[in-house]
Backbone bond lengths (Angstrom), bond angles and torsions (degrees), N, CA, C in turn:
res aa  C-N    CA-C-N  psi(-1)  N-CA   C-N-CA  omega(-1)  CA-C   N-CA-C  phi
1 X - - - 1.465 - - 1.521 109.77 -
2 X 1.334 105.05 141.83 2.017 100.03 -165.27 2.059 93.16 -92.36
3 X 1.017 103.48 148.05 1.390 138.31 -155.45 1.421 91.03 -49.45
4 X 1.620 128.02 -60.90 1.452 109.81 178.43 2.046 124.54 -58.16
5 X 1.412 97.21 -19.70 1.471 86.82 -156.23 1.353 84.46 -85.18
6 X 1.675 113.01 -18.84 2.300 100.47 174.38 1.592 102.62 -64.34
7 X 1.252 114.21 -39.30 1.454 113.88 -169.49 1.582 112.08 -70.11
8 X 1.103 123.79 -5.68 1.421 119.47 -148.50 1.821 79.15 -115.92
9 X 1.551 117.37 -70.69 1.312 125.04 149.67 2.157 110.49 -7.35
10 X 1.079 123.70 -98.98 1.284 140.72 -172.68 1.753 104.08 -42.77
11 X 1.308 116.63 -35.84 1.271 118.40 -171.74 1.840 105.94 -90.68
12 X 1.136 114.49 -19.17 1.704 121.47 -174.33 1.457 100.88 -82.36
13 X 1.375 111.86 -39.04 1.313 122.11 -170.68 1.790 112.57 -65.27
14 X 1.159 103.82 -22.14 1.689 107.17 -176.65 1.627 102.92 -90.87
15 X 1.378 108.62 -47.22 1.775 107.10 -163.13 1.953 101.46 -153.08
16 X 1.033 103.65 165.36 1.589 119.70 162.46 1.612 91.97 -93.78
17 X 1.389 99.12 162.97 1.576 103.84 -176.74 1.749 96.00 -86.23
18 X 1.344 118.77 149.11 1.018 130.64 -150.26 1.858 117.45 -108.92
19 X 1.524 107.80 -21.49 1.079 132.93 138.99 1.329 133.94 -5.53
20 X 1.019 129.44 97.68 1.858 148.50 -158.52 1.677 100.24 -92.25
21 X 1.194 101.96 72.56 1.833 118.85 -171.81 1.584 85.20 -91.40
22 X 1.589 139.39 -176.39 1.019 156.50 69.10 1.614 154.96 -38.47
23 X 0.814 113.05 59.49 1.464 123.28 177.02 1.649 112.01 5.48
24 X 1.009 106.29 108.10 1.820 104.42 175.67 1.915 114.09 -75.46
25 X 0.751 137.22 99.84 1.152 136.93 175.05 1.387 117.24 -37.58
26 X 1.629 122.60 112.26 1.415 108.04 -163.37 1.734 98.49 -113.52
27 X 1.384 110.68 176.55 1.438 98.21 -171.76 1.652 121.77 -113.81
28 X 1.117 139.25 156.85 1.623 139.52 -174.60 1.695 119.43 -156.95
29 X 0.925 82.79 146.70 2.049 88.48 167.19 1.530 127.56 -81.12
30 X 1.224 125.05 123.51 1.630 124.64 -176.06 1.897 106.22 -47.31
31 X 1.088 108.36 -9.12 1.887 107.74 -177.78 1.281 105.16 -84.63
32 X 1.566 95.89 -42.50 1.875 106.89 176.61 1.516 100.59 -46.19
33 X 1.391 96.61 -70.49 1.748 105.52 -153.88 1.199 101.25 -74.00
34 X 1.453 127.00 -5.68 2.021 105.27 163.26 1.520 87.49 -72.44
35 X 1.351 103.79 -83.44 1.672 121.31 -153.91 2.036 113.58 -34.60
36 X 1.785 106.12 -27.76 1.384 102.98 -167.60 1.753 103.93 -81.61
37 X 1.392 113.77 -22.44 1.168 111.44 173.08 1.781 140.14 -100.54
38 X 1.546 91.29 -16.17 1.671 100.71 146.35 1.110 143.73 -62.93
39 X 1.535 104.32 -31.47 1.305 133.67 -175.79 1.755 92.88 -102.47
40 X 1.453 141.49 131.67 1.085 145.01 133.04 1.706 128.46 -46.06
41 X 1.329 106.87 79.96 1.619 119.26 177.35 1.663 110.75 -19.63
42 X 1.293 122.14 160.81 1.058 148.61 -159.62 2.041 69.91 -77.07
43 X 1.705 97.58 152.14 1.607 118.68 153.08 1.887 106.72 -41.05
44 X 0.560 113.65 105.90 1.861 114.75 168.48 1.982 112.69 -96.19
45 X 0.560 82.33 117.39 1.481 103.07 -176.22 1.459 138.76 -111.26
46 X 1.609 110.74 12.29 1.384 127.39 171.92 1.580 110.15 -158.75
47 X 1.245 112.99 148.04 1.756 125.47 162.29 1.706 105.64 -24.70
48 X 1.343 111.66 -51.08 1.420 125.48 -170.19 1.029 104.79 -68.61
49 X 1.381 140.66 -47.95 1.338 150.06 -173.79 1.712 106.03 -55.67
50 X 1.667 95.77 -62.86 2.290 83.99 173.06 1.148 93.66 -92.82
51 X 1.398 154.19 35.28 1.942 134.34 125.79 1.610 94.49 -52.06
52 X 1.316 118.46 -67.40 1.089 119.97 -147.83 1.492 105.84 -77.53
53 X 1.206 130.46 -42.25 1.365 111.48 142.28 1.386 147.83 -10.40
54 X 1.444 121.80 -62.79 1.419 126.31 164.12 1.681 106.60 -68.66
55 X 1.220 112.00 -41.98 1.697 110.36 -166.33 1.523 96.30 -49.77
56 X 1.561 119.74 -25.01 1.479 93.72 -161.57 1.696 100.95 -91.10
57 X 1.381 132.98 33.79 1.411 132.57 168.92 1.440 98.68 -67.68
58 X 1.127 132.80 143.43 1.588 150.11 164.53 1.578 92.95 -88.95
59 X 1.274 159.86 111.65 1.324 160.09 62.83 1.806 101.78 47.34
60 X 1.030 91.08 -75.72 1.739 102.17 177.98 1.293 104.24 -27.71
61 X 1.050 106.01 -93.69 1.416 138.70 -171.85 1.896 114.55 -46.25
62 X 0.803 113.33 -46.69 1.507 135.19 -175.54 1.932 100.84 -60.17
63 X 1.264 105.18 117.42 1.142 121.41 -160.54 2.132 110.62 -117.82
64 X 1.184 121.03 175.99 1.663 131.33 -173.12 1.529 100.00 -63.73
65 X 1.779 90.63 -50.37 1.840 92.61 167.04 1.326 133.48 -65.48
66 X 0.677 123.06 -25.31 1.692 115.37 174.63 1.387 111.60 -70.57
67 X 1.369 111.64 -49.17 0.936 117.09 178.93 2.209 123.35 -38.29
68 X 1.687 86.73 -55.44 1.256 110.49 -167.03 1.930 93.45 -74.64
69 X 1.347 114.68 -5.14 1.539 101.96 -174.34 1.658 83.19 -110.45
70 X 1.104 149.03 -29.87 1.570 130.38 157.86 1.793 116.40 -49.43
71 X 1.071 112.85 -16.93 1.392 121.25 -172.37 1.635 123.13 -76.63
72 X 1.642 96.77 -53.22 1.076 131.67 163.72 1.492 125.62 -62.85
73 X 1.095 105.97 9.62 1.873 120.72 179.96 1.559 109.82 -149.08
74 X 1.430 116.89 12.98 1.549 126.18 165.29 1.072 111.65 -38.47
75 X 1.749 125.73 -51.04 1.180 133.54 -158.30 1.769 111.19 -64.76
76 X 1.080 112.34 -31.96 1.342 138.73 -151.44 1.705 104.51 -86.96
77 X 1.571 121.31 -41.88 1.367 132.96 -127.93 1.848 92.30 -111.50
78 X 1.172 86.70 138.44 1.784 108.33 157.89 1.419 112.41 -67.71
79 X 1.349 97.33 154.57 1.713 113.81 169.21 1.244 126.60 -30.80
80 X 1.476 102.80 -57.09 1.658 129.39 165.99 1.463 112.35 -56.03
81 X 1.207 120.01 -27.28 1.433 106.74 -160.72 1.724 92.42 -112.33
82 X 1.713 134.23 -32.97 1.044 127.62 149.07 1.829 134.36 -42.16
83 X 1.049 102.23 -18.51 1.467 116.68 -170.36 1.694 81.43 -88.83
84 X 1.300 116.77 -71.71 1.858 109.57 -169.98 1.460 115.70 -52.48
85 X 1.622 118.08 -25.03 1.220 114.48 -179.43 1.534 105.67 -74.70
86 X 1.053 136.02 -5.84 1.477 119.10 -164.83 1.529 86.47 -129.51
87 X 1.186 134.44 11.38 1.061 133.83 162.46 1.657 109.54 -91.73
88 X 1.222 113.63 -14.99 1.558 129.12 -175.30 1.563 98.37 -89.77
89 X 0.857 107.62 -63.47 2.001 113.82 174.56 1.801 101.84 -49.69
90 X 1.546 107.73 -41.04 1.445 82.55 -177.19 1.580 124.30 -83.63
91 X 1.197 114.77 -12.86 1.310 150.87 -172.95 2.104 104.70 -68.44
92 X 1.319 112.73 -35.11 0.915 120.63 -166.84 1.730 102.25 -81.40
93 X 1.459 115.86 128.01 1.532 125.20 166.67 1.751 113.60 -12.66
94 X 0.744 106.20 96.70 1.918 112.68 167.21 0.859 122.14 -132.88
95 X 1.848 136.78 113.71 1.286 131.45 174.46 1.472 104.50 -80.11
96 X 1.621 138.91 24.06 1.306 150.69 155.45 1.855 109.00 -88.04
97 X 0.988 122.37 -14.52 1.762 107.69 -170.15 1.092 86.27 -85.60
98 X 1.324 117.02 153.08 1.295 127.91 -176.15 1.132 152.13 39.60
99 X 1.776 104.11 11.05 1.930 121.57 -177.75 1.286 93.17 -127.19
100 X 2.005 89.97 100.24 1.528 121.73 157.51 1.209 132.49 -25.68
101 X 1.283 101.69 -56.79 1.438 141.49 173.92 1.276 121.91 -23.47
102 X 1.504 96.77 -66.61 1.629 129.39 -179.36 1.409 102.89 -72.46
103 X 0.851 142.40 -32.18 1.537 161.62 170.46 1.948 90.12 -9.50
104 X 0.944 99.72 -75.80 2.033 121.84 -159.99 1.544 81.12 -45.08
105 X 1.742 131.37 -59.98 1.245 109.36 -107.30 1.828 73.44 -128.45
106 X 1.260 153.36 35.40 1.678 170.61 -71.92 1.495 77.52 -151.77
107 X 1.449 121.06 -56.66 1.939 111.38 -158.62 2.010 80.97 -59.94
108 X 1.011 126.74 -42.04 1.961 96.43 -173.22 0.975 111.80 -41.08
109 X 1.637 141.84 -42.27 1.247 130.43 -153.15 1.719 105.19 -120.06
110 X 1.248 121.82 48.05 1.382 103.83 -148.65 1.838 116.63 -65.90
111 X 1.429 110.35 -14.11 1.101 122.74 170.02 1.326 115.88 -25.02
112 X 1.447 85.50 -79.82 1.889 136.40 173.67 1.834 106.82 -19.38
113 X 2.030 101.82 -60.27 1.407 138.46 -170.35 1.736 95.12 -70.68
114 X 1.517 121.19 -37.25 1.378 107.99 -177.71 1.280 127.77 -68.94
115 X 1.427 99.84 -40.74 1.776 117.50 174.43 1.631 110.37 -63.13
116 X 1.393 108.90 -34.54 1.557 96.44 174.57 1.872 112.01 -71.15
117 X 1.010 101.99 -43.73 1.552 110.49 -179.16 1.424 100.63 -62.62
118 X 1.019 129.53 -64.23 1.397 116.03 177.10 1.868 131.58 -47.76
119 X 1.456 94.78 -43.92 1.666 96.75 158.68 1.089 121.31 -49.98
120 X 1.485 123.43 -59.93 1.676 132.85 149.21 1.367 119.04 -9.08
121 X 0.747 124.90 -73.15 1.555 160.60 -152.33 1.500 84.64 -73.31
122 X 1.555 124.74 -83.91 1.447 131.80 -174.53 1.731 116.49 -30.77
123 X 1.664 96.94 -57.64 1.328 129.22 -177.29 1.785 104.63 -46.21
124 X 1.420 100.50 -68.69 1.649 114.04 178.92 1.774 91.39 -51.10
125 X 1.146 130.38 -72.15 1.400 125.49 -137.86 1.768 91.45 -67.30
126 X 1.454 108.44 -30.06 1.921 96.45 -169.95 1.551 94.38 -76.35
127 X 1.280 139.85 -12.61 1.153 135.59 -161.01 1.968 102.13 -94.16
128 X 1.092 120.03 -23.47 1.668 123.26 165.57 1.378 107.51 -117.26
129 X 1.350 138.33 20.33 0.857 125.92 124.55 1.210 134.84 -54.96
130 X 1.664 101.94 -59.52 1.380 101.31 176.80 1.604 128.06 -74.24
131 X 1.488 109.60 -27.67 1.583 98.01 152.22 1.446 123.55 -26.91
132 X 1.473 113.79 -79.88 1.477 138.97 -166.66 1.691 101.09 -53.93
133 X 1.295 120.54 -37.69 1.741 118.24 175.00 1.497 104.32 -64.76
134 X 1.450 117.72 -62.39 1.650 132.02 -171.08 1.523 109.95 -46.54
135 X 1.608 112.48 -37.44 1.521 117.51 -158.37 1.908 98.79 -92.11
136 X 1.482 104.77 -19.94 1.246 105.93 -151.08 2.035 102.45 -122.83
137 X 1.122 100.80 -22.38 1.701 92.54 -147.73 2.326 70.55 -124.75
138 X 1.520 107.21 110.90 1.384 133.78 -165.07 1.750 93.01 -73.21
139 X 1.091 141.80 119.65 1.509 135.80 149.22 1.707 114.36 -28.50
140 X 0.766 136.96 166.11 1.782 151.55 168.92 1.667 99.14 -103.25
141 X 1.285 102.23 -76.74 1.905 97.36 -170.74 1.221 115.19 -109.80
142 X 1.298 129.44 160.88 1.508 139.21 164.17 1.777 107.88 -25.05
143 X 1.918 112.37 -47.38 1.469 101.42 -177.13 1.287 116.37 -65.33
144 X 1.532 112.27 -40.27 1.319 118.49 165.82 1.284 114.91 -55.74
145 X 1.312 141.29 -57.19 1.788 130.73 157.67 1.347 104.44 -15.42
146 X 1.435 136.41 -67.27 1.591 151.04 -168.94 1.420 89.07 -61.14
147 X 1.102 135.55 -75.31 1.501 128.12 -164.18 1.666 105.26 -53.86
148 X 1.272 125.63 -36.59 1.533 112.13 -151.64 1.843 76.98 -91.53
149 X 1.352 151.43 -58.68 1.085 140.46 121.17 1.552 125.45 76.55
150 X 1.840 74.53 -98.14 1.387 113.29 164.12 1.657 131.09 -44.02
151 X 1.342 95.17 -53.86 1.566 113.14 -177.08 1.818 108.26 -53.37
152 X 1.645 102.06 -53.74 1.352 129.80 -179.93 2.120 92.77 -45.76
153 X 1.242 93.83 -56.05 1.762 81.23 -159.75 1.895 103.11 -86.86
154 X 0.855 100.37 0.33 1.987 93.31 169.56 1.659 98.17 -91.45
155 X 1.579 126.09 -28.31 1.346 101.47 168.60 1.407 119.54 -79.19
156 X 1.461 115.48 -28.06 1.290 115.49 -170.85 1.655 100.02 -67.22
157 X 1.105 132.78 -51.25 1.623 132.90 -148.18 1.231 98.54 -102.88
158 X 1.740 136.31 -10.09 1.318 132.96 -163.07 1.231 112.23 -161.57
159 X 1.288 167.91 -24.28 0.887 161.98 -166.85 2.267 121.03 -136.02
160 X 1.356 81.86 -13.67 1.349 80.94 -173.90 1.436 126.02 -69.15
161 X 1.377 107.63 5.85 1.791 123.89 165.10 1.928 135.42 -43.28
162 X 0.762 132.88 132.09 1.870 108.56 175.15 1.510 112.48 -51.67
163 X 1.627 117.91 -18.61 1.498 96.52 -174.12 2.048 105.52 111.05
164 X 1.293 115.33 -167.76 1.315 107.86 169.63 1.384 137.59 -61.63
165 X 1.060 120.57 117.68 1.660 127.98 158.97 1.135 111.77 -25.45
166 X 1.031 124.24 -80.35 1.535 114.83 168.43 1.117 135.25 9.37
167 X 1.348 119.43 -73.18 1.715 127.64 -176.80 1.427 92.91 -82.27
168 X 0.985 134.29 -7.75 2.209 118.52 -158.86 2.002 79.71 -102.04
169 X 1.546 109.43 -8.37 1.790 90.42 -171.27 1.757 91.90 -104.60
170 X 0.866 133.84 12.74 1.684 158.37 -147.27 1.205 103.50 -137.62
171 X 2.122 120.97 97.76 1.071 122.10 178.19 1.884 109.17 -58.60
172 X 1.427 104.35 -44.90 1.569 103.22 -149.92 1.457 97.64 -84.71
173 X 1.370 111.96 -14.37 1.530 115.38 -178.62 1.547 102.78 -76.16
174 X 1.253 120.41 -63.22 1.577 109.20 176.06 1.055 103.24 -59.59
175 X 1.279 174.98 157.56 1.549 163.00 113.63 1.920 86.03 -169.57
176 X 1.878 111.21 -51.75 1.332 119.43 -176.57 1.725 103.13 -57.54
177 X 1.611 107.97 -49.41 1.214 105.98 -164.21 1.364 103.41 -78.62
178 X 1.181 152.80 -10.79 0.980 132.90 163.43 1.819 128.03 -87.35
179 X 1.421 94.13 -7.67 1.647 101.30 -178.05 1.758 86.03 -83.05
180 X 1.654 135.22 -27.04 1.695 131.47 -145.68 1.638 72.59 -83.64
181 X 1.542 119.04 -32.97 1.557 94.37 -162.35 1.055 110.67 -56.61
182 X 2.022 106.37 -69.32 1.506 121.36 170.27 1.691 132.88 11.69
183 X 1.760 76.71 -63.65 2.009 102.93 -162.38 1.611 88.31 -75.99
184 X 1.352 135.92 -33.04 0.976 130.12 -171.00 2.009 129.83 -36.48
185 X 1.050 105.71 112.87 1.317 102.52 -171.80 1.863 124.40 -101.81
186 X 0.693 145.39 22.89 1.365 143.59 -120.92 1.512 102.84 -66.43
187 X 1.809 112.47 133.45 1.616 108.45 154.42 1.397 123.39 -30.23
188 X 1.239 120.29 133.98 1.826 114.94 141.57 1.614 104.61 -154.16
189 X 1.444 116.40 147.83 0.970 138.32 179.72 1.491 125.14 -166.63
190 X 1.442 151.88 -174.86 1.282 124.21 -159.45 1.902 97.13 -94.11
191 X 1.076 111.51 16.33 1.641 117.97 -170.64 1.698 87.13 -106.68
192 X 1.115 140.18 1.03 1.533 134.81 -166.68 1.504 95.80 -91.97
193 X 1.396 101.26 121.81 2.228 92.70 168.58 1.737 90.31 -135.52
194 X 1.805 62.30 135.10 1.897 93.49 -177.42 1.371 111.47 -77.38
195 X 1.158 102.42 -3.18 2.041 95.80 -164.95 1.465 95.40 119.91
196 X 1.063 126.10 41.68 1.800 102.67 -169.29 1.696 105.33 153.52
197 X 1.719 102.95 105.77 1.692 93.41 178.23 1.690 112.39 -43.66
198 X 0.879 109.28 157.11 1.535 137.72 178.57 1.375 107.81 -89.26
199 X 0.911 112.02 141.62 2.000 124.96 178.44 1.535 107.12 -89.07
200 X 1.606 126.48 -40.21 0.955 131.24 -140.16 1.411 104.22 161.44
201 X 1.864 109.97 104.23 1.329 115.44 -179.21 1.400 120.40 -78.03
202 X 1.380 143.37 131.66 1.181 129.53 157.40 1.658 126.96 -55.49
203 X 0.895 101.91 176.32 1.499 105.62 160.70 1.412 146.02 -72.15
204 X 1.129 168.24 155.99 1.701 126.95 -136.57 2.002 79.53 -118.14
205 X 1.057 134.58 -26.50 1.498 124.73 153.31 1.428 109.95 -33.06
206 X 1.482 118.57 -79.74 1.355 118.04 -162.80 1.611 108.18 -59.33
207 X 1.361 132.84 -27.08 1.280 153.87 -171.71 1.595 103.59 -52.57
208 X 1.958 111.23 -63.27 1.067 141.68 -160.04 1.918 110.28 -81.17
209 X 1.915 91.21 -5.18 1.681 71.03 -148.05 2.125 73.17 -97.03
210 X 1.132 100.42 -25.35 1.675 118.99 175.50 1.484 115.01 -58.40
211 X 1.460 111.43 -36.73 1.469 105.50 166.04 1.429 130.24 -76.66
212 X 1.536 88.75 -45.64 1.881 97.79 -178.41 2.085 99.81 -68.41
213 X 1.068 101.34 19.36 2.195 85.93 167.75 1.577 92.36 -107.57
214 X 1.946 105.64 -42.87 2.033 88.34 -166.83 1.193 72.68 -57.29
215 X 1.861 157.45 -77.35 1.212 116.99 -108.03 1.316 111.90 -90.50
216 X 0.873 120.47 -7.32 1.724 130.72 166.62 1.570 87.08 -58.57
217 X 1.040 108.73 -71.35 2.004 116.81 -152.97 1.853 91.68 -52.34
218 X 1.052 109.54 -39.85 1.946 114.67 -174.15 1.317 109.51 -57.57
219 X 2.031 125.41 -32.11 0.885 94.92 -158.91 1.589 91.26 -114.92
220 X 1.295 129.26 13.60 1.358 131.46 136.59 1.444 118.07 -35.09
221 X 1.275 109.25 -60.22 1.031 116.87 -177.35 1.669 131.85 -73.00
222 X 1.526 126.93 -18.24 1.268 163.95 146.18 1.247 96.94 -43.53
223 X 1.383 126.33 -59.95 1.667 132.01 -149.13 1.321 97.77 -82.07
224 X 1.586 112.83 -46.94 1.464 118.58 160.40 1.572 123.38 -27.08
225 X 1.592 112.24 -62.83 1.221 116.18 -162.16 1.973 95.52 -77.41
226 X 1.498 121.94 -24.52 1.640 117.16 -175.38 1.651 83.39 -82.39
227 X 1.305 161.07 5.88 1.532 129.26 170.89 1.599 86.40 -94.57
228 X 1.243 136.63 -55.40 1.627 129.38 -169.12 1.225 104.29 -52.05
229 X 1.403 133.44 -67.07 1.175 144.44 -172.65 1.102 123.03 -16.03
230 X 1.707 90.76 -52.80 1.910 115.72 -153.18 1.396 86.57 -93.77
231 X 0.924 154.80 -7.78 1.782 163.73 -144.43 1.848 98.66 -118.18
232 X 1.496 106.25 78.93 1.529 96.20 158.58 1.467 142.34 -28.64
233 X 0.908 98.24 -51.45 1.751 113.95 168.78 1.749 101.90 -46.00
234 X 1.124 115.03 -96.94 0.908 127.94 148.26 1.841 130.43 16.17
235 X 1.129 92.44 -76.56 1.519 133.25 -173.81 2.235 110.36 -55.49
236 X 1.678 87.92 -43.89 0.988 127.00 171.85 1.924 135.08 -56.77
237 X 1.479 83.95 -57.69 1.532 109.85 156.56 1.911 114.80 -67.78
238 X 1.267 102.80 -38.14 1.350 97.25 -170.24 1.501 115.62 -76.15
239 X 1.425 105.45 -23.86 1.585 111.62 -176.91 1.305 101.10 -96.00
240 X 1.565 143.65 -0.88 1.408 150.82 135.54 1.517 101.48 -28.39
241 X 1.846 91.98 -73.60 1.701 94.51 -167.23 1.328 140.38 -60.13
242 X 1.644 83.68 -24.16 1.807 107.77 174.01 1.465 130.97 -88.90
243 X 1.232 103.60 0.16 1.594 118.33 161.85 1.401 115.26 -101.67
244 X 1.902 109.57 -38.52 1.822 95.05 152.84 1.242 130.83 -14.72
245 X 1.985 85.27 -92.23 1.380 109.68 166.70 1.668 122.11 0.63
246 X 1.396 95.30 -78.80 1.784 124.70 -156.19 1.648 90.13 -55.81
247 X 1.526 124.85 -49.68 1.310 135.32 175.90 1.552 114.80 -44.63
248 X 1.186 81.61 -86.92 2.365 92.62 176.51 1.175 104.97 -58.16
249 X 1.401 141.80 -59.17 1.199 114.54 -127.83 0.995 133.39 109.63
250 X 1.403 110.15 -164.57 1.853 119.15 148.98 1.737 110.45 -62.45
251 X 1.772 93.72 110.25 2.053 88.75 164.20 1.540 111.97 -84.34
252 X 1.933 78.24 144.26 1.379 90.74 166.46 1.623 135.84 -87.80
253 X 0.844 123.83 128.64 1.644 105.42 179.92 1.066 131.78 -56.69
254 X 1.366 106.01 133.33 1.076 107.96 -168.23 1.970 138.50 81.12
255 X 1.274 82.06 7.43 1.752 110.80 179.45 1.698 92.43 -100.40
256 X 1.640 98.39 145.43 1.485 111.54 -178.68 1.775 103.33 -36.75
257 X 1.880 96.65 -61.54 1.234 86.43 174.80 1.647 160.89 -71.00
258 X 1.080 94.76 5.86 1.252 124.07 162.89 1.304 118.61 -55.75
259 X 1.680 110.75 -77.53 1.367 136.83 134.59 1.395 127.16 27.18
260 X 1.703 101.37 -76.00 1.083 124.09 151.18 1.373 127.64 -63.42
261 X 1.299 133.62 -37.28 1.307 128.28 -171.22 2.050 91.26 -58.18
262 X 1.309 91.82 -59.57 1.705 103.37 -168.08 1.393 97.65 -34.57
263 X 1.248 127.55 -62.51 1.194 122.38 -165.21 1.329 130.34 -47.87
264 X 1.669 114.16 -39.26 1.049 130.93 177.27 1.388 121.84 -84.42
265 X 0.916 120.45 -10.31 1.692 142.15 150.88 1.097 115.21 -38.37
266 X 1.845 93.13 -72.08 1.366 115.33 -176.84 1.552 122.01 -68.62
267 X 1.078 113.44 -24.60 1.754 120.79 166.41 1.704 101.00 -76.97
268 X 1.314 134.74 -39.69 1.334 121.29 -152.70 1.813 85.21 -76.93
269 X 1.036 114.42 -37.00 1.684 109.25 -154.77 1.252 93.95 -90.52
270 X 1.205 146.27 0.50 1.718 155.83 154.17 1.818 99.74 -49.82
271 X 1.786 90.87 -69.37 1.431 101.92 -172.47 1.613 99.88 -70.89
272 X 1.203 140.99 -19.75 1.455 108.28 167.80 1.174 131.31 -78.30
273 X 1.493 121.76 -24.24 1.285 131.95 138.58 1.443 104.31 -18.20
274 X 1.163 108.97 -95.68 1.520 113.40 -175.21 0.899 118.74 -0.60
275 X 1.631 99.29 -66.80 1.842 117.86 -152.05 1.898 89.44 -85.25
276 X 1.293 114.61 32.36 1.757 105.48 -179.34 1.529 126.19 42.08
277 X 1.550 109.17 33.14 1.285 110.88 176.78 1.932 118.57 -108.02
278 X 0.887 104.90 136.69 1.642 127.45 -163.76 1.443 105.08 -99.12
279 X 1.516 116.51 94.95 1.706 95.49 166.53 1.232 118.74 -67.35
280 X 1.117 123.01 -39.69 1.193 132.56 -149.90 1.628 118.36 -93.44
281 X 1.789 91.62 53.12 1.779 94.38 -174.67 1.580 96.84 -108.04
């Protein structure tokens, strides 16, 4: 096995990255997202390979339904193909992505509130999926090493976030998304492909007993990000840092703004302390 896909392997197996990213909403066409998920996509074999994947969602075009027919086949879907489905839900028209605001008052639009929870929902489930495949289900060849790989570095560098703010500032909205995880059941059997021939299938016991810990361990970590969230203080600092961010860029060291980022770092993880929260479970 070539040195990143052991590392990528060995490191999935302990934790999801723990990291309070936001999901960028990428865009696609409803032809894409029937045809890319009926059809089993070409072997993908780099980060670049599912970038370019989601990029091709049309926004436009991308409708409540598609969404709700990616939803309806959760049970069924690979890492790869869970990650595009909740990229389709997020993709779809919402005057809820990204308005804070609306946050308190979510039952007005509940439509709006479903599509975020469901992206959520998609997002979380492709994110211990692919743990539980990487840690558990062995590659066959070196390309397959690159493919299983792959999966490892689109969560690490891009996707490994909870998803929208929105629902994590939304008691009854997280409460749904964490019961959709719960209920969550996923197929496996030796007909299941993760993205990547298999060396050697387990047993769908040992399979099941490997998933349900990341997803236990996921929603530790979920519950984590709804106590900060919901925490004004808190809440406050983080949308400080995240409008930095969005501004600069990459900080430089040692630049005012930099400076500042540190600071606010260092206050947010003060107050999670506080609030008795542990990233590092």
């Amino acid at each position: 096995m070539s040195a990143v896909a052991l590392q990528s392997r060995r490191y999935l197996t302990r934790t999801v990255s723990a990291a309070i990213l936001l999901v960028v909403s990428v865009a696609c066409s409803p032809e894409t997202a029937a045809t890319q998920l009926v059809e089993t996509p070409q072997r993908i074999t780099s980060v670049e390979g599912h970038l370019s994947r989601l990029q091709e969602i049309d926004a436009e075009s991308i409708t409540s339904s598609d969404c709700e027919s990616q939803f309806s086949r959760a049970e069924q879907l690979n890492a790869s193909d869970l990650f595009y489905a909740s990229a389709v839900c997020f993709a779809v028209e919402n005057p809820l992505r990204g308005n804070f605001l609306l946050a308190a008052g979510c039952w007005l639009l509940a439509a709006g509130c479903w599509l975020l929870a469901a992206g959520c929902w998609l997002l979380a489930a492709g994110q211990v999926r692919a743990t539980a495949d990487l840690s558990i289900l062995e590659p066959m060849t070196e390309s397959d090493e690159d493919a299983a790989a792959s999966i490892y570095g689109l969560i690490f560098f891009h996707l490994g976030g909870p998803g929208e703010e929105v629902i994590y500032r939304n008691e009854s909205q997280f409460e749904e998304l964490t019961q959709m995880i719960e209920d969550w059941r996923p197929q496996f059997d030796s007909a299941y492909d993760p993205g990547w021939e298999v060396a050697d299938y387990p047993d769908q016991e040992s399979y099941r007993n490997v998933l349900a810990e990341f997803k236990a361990h996921r929603l530790v970590q979920l519950n984590n990000v709804r106590t900060v969230f919901s925490d004004d203080q808190y809440y406050a600092l983080h949308r400080r840092f995240a409008e930095l961010q969005a501004r600069v860029g990459m900080f430089t060291e040692g630049s005012p703004e930099y400076e500042q980022s540190e600071d606010l770092q260092r206050r947010m993880n003060e107050r999670a302390e506080e609030l008795g929260v542990d990233w590092v479970q």
